[in-house]
C-alpha positions as a Markdown table, in Angstrom:
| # | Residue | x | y | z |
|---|---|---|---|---|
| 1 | Unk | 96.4 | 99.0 | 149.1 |
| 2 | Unk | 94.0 | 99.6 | 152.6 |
| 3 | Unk | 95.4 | 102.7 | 154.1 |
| 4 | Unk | 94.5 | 102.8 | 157.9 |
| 5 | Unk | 93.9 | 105.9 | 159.6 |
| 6 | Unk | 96.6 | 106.7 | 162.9 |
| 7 | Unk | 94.1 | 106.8 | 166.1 |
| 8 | Unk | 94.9 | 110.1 | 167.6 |
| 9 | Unk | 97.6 | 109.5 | 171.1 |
| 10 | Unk | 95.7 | 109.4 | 174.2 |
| 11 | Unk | 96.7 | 111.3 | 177.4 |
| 12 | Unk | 99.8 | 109.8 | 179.3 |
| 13 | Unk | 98.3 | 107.2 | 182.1 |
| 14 | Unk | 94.6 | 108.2 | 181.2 |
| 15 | Unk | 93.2 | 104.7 | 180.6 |
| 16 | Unk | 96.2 | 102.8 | 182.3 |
| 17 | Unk | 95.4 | 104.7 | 185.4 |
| 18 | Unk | 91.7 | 103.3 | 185.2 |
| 19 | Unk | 90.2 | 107.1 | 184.4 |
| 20 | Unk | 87.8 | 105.2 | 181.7 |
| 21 | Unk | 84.9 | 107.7 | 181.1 |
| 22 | Unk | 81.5 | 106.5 | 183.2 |
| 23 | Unk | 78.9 | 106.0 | 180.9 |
| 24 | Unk | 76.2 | 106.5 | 183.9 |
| 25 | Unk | 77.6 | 110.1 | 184.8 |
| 26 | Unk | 79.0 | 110.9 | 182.3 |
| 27 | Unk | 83.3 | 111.9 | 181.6 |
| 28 | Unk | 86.1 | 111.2 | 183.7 |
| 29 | Unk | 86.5 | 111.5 | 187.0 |
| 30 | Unk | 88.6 | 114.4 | 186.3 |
| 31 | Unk | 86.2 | 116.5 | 185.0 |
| 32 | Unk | 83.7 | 115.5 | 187.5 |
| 33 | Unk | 86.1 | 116.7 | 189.9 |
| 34 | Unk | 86.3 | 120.4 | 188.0 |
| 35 | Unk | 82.7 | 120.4 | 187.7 |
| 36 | Unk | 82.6 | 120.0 | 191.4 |
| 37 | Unk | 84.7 | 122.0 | 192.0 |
| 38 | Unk | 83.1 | 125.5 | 190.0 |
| 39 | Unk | 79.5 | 124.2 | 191.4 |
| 40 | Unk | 81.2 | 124.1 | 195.3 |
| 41 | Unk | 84.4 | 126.3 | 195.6 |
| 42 | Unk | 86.2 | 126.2 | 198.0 |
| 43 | Unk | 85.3 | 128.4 | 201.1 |
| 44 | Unk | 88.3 | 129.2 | 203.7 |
| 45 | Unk | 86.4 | 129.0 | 207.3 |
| 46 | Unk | 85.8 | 132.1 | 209.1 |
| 47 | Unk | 85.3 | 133.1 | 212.8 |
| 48 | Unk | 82.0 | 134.6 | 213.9 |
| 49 | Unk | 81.7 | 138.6 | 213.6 |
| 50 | Unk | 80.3 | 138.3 | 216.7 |
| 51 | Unk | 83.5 | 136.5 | 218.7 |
| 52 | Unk | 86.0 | 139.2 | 217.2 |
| 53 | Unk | 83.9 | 141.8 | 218.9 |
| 54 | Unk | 83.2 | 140.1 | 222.5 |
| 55 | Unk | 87.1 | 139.6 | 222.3 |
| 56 | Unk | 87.6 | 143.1 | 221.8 |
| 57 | Unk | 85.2 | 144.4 | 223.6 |
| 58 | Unk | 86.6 | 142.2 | 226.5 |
| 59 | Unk | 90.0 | 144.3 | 225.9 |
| 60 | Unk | 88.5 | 147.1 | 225.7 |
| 61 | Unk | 87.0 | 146.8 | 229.5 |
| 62 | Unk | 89.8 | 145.5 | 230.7 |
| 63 | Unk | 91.5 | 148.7 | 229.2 |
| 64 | Unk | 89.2 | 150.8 | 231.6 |
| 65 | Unk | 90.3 | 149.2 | 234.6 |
| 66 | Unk | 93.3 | 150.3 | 234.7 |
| 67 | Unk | 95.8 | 153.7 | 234.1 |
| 68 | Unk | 98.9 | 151.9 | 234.2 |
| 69 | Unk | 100.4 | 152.6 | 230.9 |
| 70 | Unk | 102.5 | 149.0 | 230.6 |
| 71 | Unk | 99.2 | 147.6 | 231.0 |
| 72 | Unk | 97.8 | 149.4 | 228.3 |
| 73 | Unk | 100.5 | 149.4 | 225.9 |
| 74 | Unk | 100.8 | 145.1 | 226.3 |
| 75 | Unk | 96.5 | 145.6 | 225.6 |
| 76 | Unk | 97.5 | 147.4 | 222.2 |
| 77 | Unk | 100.6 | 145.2 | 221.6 |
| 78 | Unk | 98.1 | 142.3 | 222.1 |
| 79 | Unk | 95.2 | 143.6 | 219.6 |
| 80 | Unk | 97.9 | 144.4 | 217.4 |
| 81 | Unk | 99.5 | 141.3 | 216.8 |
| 82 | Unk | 95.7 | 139.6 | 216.8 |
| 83 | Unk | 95.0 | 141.6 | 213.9 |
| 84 | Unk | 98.2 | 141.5 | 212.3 |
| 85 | Unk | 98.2 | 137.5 | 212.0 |
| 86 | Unk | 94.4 | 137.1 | 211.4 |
| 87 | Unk | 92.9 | 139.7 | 209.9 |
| 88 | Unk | 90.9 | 139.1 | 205.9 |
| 89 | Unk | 91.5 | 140.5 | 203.0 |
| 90 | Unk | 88.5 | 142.8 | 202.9 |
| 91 | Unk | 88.8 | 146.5 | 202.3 |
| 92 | Unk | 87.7 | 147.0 | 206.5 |
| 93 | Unk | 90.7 | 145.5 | 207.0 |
| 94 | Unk | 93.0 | 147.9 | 206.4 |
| 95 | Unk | 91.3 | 150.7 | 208.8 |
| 96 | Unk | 93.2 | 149.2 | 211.7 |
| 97 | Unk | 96.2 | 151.7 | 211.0 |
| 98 | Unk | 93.9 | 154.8 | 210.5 |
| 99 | Unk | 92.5 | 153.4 | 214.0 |
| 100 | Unk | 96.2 | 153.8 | 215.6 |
| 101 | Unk | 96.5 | 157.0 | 213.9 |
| 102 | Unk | 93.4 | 158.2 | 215.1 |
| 103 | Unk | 94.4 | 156.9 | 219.0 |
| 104 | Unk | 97.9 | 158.7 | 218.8 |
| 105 | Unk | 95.8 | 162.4 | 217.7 |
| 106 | Unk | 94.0 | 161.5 | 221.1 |
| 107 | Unk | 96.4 | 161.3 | 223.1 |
| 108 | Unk | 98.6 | 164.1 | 221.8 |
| 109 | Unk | 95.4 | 166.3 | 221.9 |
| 110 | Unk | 95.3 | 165.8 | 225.6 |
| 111 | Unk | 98.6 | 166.0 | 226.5 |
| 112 | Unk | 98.4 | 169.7 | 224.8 |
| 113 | Unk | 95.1 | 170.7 | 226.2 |
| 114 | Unk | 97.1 | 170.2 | 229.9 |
| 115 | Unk | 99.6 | 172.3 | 228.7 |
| 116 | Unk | 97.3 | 175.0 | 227.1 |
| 117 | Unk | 94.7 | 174.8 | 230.1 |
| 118 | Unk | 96.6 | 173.6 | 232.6 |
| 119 | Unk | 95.8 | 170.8 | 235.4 |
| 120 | Unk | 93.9 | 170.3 | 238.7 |
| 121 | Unk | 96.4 | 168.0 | 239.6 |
| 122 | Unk | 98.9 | 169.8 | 241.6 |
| 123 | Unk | 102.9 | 169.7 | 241.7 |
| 124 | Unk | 105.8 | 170.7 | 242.5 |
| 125 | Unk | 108.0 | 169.8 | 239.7 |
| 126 | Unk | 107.9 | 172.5 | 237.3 |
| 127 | Unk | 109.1 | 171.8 | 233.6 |
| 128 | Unk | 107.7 | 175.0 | 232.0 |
| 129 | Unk | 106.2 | 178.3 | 232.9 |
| 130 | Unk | 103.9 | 179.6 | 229.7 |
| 131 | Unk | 102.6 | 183.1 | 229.7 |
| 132 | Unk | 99.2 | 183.4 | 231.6 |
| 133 | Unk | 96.5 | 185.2 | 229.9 |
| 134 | Unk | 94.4 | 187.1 | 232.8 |
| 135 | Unk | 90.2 | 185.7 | 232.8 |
| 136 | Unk | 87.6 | 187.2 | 234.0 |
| 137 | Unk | 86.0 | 186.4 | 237.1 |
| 138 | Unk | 83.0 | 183.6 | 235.9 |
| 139 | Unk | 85.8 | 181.6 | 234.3 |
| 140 | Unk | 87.1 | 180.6 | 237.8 |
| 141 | Unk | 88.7 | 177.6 | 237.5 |
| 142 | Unk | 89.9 | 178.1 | 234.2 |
| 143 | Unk | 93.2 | 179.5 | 233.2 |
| 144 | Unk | 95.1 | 179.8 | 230.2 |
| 145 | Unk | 99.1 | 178.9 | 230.5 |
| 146 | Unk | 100.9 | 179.3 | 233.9 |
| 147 | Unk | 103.0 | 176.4 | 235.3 |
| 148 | Unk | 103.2 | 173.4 | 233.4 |
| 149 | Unk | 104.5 | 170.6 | 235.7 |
| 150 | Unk | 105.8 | 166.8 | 235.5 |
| 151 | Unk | 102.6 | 165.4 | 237.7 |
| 152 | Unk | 100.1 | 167.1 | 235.4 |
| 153 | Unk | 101.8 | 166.0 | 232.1 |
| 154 | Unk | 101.9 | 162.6 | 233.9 |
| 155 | Unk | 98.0 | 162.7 | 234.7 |
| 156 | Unk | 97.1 | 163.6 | 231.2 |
| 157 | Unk | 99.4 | 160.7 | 229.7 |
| 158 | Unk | 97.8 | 158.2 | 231.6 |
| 159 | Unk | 94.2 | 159.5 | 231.2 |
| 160 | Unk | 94.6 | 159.8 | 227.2 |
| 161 | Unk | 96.5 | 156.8 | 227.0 |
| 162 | Unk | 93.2 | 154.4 | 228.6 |
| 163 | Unk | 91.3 | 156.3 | 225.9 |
| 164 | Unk | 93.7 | 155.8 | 223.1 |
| 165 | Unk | 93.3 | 152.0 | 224.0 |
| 166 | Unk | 89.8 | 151.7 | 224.1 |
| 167 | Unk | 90.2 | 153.4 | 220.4 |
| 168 | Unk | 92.7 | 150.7 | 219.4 |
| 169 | Unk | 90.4 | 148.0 | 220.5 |
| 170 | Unk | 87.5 | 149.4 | 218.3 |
| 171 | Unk | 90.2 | 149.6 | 215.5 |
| 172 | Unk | 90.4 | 145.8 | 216.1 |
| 173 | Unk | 87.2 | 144.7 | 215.9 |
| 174 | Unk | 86.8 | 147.0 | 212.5 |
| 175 | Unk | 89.5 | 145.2 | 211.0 |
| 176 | Unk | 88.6 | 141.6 | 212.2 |
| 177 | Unk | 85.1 | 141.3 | 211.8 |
| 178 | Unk | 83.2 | 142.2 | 208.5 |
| 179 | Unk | 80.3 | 144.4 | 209.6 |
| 180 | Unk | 78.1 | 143.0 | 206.8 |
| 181 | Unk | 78.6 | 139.1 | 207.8 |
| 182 | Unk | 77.6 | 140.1 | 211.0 |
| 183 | Unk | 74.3 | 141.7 | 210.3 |
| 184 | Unk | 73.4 | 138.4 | 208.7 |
| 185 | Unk | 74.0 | 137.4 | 212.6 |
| 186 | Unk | 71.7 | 139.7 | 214.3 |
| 187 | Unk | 67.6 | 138.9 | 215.1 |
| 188 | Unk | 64.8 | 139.6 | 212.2 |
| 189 | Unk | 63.5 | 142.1 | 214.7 |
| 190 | Unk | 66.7 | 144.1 | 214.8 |
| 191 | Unk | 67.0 | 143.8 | 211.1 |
| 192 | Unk | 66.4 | 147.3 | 210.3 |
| 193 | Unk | 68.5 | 148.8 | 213.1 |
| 194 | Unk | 71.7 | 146.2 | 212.3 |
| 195 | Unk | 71.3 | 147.9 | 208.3 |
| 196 | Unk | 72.0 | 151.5 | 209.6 |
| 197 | Unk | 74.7 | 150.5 | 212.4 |
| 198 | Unk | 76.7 | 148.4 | 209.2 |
| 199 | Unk | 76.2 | 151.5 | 206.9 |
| 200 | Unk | 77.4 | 153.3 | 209.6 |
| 201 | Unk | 80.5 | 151.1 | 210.8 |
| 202 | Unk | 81.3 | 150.7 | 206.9 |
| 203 | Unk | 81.8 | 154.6 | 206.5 |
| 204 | Unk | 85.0 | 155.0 | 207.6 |
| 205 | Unk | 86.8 | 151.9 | 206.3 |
| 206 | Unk | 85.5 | 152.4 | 202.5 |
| 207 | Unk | 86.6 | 156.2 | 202.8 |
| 208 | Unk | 90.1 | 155.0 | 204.0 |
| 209 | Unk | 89.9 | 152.6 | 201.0 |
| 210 | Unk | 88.6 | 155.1 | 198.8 |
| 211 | Unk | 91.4 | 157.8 | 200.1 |
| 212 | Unk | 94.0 | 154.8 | 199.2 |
| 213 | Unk | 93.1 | 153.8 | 196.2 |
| 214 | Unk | 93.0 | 157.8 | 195.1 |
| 215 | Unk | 96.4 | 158.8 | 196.5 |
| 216 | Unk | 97.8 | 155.3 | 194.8 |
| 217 | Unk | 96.2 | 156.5 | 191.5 |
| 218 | Unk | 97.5 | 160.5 | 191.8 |
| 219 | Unk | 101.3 | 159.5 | 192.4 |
| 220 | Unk | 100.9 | 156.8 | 189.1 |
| 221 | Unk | 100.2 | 159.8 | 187.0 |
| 222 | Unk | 102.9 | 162.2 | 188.9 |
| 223 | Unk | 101.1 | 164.3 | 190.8 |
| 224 | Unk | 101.0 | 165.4 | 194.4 |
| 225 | Unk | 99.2 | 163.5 | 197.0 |
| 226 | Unk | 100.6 | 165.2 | 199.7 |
| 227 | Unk | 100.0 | 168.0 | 201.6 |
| 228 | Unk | 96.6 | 170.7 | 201.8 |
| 229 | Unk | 96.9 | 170.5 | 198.0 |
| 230 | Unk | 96.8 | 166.7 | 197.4 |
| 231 | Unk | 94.2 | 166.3 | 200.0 |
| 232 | Unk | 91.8 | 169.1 | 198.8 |
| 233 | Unk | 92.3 | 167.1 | 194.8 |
| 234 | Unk | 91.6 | 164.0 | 196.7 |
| 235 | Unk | 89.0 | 165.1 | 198.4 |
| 236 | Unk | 85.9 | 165.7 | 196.2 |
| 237 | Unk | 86.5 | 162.4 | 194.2 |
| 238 | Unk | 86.3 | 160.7 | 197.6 |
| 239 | Unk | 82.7 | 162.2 | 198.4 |
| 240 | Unk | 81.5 | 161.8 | 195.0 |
| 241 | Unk | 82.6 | 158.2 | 195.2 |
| 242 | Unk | 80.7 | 158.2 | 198.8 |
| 243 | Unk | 77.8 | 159.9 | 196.8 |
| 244 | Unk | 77.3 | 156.8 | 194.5 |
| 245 | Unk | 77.6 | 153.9 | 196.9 |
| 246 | Unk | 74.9 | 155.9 | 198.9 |
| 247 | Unk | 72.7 | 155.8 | 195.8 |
| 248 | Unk | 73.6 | 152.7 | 194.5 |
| 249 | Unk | 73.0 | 151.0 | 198.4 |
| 250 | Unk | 70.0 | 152.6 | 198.6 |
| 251 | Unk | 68.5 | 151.0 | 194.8 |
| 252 | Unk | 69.7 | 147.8 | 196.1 |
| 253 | Unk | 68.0 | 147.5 | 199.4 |
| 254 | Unk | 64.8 | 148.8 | 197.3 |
| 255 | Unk | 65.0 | 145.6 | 195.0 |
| 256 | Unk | 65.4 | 143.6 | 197.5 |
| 257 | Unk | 62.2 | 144.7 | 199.4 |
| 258 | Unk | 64.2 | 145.6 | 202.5 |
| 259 | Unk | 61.6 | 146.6 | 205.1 |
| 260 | Unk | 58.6 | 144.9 | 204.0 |
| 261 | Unk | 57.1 | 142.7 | 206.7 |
| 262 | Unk | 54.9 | 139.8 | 207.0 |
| 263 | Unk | 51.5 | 139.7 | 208.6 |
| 264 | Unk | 51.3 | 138.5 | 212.0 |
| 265 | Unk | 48.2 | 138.4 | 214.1 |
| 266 | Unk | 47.5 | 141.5 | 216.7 |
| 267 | Unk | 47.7 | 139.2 | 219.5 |
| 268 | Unk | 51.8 | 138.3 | 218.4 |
| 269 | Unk | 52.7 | 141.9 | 218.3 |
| 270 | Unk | 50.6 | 143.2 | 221.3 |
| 271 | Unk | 52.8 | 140.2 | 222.6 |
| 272 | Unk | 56.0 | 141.3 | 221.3 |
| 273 | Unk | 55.9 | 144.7 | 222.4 |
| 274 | Unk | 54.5 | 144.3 | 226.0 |
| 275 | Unk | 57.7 | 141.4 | 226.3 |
| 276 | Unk | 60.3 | 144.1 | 224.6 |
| 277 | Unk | 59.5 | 146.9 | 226.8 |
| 278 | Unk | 59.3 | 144.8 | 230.2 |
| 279 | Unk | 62.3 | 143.1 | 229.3 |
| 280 | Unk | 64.4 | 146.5 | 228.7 |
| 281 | Unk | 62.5 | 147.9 | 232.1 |
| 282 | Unk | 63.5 | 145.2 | 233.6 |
| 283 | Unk | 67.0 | 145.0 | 232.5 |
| 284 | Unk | 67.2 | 149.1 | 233.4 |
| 285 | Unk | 66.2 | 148.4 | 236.9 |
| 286 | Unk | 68.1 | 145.1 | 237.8 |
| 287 | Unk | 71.3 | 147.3 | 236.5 |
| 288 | Unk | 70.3 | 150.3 | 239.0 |
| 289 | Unk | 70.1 | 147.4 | 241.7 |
| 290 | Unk | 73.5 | 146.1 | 241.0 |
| 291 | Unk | 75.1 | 149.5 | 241.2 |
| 292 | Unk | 73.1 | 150.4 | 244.9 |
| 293 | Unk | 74.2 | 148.8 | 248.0 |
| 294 | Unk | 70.4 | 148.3 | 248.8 |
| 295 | Unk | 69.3 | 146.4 | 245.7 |
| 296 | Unk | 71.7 | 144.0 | 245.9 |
| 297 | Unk | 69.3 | 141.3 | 246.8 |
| 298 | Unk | 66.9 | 141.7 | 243.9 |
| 299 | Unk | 69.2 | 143.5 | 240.8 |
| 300 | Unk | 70.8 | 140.0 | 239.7 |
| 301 | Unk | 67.0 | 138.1 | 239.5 |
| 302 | Unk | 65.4 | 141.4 | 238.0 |
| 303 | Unk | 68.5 | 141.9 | 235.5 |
| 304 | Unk | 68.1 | 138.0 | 234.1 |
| 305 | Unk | 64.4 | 138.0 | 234.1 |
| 306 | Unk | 64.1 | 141.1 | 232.0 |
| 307 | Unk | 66.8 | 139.8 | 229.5 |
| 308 | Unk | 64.8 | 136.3 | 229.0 |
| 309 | Unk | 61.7 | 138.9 | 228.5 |
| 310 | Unk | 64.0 | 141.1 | 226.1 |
| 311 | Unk | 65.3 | 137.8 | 224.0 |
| 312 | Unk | 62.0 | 136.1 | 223.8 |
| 313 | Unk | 60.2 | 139.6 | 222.7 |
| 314 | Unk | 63.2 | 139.6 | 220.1 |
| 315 | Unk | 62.1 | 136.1 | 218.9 |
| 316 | Unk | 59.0 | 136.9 | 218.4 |
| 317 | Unk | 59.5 | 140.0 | 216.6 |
| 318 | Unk | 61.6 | 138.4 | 214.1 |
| 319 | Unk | 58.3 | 136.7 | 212.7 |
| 320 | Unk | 57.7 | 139.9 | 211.1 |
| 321 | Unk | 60.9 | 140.2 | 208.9 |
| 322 | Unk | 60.8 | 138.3 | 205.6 |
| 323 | Unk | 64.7 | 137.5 | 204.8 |
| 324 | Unk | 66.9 | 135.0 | 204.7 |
| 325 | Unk | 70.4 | 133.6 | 205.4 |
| 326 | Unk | 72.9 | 132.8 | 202.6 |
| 327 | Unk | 75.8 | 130.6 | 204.2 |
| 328 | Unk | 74.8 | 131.6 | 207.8 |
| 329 | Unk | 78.0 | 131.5 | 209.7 |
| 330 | Unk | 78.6 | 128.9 | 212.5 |
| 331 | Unk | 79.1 | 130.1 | 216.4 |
| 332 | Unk | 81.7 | 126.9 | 217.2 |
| 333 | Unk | 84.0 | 126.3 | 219.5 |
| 334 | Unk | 86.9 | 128.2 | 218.3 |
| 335 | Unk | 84.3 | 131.7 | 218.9 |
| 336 | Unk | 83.4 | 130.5 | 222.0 |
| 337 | Unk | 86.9 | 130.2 | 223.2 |
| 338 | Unk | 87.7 | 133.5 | 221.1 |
| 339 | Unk | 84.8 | 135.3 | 223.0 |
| 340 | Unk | 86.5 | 133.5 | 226.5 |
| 341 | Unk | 89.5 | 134.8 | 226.4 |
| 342 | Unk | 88.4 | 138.2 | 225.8 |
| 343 | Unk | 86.2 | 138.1 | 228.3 |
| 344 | Unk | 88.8 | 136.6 | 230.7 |
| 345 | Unk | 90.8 | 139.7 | 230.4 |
| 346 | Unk | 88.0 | 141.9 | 231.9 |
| 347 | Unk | 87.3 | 139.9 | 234.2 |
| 348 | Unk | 90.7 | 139.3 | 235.6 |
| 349 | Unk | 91.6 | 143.0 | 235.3 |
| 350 | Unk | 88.8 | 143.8 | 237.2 |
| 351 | Unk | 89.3 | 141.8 | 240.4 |
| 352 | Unk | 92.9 | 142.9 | 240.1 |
| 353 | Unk | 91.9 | 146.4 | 240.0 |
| 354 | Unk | 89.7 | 145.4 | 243.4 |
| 355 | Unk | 92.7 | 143.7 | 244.8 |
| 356 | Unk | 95.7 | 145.7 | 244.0 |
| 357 | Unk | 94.7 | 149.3 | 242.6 |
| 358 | Unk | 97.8 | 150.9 | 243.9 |
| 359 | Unk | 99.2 | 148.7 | 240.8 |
| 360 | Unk | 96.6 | 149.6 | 238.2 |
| 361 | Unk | 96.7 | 152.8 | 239.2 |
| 362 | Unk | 99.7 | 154.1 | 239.6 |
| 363 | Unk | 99.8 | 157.6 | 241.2 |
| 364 | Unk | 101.1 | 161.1 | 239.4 |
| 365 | Unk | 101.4 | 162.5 | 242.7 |
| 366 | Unk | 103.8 | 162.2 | 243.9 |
| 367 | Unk | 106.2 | 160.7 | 241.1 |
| 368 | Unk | 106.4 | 157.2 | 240.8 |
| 369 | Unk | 107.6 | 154.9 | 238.4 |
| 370 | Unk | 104.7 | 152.7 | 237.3 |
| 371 | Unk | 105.6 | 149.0 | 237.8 |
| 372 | Unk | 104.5 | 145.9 | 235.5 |
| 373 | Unk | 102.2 | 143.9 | 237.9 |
| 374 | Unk | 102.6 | 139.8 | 236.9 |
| 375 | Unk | 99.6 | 138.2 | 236.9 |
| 376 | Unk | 97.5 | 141.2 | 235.6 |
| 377 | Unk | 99.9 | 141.2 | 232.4 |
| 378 | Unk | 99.5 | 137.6 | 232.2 |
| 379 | Unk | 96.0 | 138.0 | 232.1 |
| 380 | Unk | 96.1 | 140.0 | 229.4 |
| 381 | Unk | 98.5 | 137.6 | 227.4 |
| 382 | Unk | 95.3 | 135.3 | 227.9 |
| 383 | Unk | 94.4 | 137.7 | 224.4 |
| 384 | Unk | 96.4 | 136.4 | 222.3 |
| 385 | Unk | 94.6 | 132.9 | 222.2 |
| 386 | Unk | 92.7 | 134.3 | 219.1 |
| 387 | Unk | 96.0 | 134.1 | 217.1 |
| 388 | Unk | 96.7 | 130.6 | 217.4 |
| 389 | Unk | 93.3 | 129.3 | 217.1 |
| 390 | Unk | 91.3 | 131.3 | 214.8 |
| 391 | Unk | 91.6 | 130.3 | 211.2 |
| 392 | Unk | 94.0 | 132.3 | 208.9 |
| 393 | Unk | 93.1 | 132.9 | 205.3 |
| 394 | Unk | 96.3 | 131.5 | 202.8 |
| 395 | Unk | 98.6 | 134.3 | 201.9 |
């Protein structure tokens, strides 16, 4: 007898569903949907770097226009809930918190330093009367203790309170943007100078990641991470671990040929200088000219024509820088409304500051309650456009 061999069972709806194999390309089109897939993976889109920080350092203006401290708590409330919906997962990320931490020291700082060394402002609601330590004679103006009073505490509340903002904003724009996507952003003639400002703006977020990640590791194996003894244990790993990445940035930027540079005639960088430096004179003087009453007439014209000098001296300075862009990242619309709204803020602040600075400034003497002025707080609700337009990375 013929014994036949059972064909091995094919996949459930593989040649019913019409998933024959192409004999031109070769497998199904299931696998030529993996392959794709590993050669092109998929790549959530981003925001510009550049768009977080014009949006906060739109808030950030806006947040020195003004004393009132409902103004400035809505600003934080605003950059707060900005970051808290759209934020990355990146390790800068999480340096928003030490950011708020670092704002509340501020502010507690000089709320204690009007207590300690007293207040010009004067007033006549006394809270406190500290001991006064006698000075000597050159140190007039200077005292140590006395009266403590409402309208001084008030004074030094609002004052640390604008600073504590402009903090928070910074905060924001840490946590938002990734410093190294953005150098990938800036001109090949500011190359060099974008390197150190990222090494510098990525200092404090990867020793607050580093400080995590220890902490996180020391209560895992029971032991304290708390308190002058935890944080002297913690601290040598963290700038040994600082240390390395120093080393190990500073090997890779070597293999990389960071600051080699091309060869460009004499006459291009003869060119390139003589634009850079004009353009920078000219952008120093058309600024002067705006502040004066006398140059108004000629500050705006100088101020533009020495930043098309400055920009095209940029341009031709990047000639020299041999790099290039891996996955540039677009400037869309979503950045440019991103940027808009931040710069809206400022902008409304400011001519509400102009027209009504009784409201943005609400006096400490004598005590009044500060009042929530509408369209100025509306304005500043113009900053949360960036959360519902931005694109959110999949939790």
């Amino acid at each position: 007898m013929r014994s036949h061999s059972a064909k091995p069972a094919e996949p459930a709806g593989s040649r019913a569903a019409g998933a024959a194999p192409d004999p031109k390309r070769g497998g199904t089109p299931q696998a030529r949907a993996s392959e794709a897939t590993l050669r092109h993976p998929h790549r959530p889109a981003q925001l510009h770097p550049g768009a977080w920080w014009l949006w906060s350092l739109g808030l950030g203006t806006a947040a020195t226009r003004t004393t009132n401290p409902l103004l400035l708590t809505l600003l934080i409330a605003t950059s707060a809930y900005v970051v808290a919906t759209c934020r990355p997962q990146t390790p800068s990320s999480h340096s928003y918190s030490a950011f708020l931490k670092l704002a509340l020291a501020v502010l507690l700082i000089r709320l204690v330093f009007a207590v300690a060394l007293g207040s010009p402002i004067p007033g006549t609601h006394v809270i406190i009367t500290l001991p006064e330590l006698p000075l000597p004679h050159w140190a007039q103006g200077i005292r140590l203790g006395g009266r403590v009073t409402a309208e001084s505490l008030l004074f030094a509340l609002y004052d640390g309170l604008k600073l504590a903002t402009l903090l928070v904003c910074v905060g924001a724009a840490n946590a938002l943007a990734n410093p190294s996507r953005l150098l990938k952003s800036l001109p090949g003639a500011l190359y060099e100078t974008g390197v150190a400002a990222v090494v510098a703006l990525t200092f404090a977020p990867n020793l607050i990641a580093d400080v995590h990640r220890l902490r996180a590791a020391r209560r895992l194996r029971g032991r304290p991470d708390r308190g002058v003894r935890g944080l002297l244990q913690v601290g040598l790993p963290v700038l040994e671990g600082a240390l390395e990445r120093s080393v190990a940035l500073a090997a890779a930027m070597d293999a990389r040929g960071y600051g080699r540079t091309a060869d460009v005639p004499p006459t291009v960088r003869r060119t390139t200088a003589a634009l850079t430096l004009g353009g920078l004179l000219g952008v120093c003087a058309g600024t002067y000219g705006l502040l004066t009453a006398e140059g108004g007439t000629y500050g705006l014209p100088l101020l533009l024509a020495g930043l098309a000098a400055a920009l095209a001296g940029l341009r031709l300075g990047g000639r020299r820088s041999l790099r290039t862009r891996y996955r540039p990242d677009r400037w869309d619309a979503r950045a440019w409304l991103v940027a808009a709204s931040g710069a809206a803020v400022a902008a409304l602040l400011t001519l509400a500051a102009e027209a009504d600075p009784a409201a943005l400034h609400p006096g400490a003497v004598p005590l009044v309650a500060p009042t929530l002025p509408l369209w100025p707080a509306a304005a500043v609700l113009l900053g949360l456009l960036p959360s519902l337009i931005a694109p959110k990375e999949p939790s």
